[in-house]
C-alpha positions in Angstrom: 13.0 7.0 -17.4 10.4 6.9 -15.0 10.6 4.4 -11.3 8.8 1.2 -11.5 7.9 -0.7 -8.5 5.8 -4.0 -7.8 2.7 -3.7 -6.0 1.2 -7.0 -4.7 -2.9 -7.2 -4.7 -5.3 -9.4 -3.7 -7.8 -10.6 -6.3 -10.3 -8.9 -5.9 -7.9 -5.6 -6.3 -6.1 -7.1 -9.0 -9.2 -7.9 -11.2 -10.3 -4.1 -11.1 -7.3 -2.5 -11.7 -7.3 -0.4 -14.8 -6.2 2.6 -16.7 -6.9 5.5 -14.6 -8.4 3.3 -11.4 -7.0 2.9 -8.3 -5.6 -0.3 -6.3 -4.5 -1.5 -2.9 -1.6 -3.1 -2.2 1.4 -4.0 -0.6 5.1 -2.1 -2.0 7.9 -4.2 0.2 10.7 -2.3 0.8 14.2 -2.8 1.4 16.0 -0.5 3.2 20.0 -0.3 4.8 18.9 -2.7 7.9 15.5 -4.0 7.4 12.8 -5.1 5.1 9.5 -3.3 5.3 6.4 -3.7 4.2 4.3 -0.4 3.0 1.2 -0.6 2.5 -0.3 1.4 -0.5 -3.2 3.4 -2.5 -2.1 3.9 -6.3 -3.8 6.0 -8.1 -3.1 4.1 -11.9 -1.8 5.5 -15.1 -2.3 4.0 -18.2 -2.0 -0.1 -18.7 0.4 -1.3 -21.2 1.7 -4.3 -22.1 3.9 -6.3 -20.3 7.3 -7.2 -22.4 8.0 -11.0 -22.9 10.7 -11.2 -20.3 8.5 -10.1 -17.6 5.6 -12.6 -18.5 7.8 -15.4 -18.0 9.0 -15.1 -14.8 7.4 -16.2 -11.0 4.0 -14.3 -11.3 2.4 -15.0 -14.6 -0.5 -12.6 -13.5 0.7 -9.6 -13.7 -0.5 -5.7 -14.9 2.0 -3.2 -16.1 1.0 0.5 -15.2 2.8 3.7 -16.5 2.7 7.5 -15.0 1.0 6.6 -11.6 0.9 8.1 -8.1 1.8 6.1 -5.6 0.9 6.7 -1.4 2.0 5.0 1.5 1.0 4.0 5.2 2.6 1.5 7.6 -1.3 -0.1 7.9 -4.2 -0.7 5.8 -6.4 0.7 8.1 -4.1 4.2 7.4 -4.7 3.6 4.2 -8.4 3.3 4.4 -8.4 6.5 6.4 -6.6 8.2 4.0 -3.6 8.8 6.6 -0.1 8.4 4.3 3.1 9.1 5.5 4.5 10.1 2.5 3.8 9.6 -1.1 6.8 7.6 -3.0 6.1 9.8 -6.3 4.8 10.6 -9.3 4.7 9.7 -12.8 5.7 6.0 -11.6 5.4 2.6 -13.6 3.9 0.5 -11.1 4.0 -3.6 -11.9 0.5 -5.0 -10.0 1.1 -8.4 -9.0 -2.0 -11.0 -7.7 -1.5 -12.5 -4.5 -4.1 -15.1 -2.9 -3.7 -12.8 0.2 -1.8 -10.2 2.0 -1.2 -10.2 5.6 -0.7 -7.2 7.6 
């Protein structure tokens, strides 16, 4: 069973995102002593369907992704430069969420 973890993107972002696209956005993490926000370049799978019990809850926009790649920087700016510090794996499900914005 593969990872899945929630992305949050702006509209803009969220509106493109497709099967085999890409999208920005912001992975929070939560770590032993802190909460960090990472932010991220996916590179998407394919987009399935989201189950019933995930359409019901906070964020009624929502994309489900299957077998994506998912890389990380501390700022968007990174990101844009194509400066990761790590990538948080492969063959993830990744959740895209639609925020109104996303503050550094």
């Amino acid at each position: 069973m593969a990872k899945e973890i929630p992305i949050k993107a702006e509209p803009e972002e969220f509106r493109n995102a497709c099967s085999d696209g890409y999208v920005y956005g912001i992975c929070t993490y939560y770590g032993d002593k802190a909460t960090k926000k990472l932010h991220v370049y996916v590179e998407l799978g394919k987009e399935v369907s989201l189950s019933d019990r995930n359409k019901s809850d906070l964020f009624s926009d929502r994309k489900k992704f299957i077998g994506c790649t998912v890389y990380a920087s501390l700022t968007r700016e990174e990101v844009d430069e194509g400066k990761f510090i790590g990538k948080l794996g492969e063959d993830i499900d990744v959740t895209v969420m639609l925020v109104d914005q996303i503050s550094n």
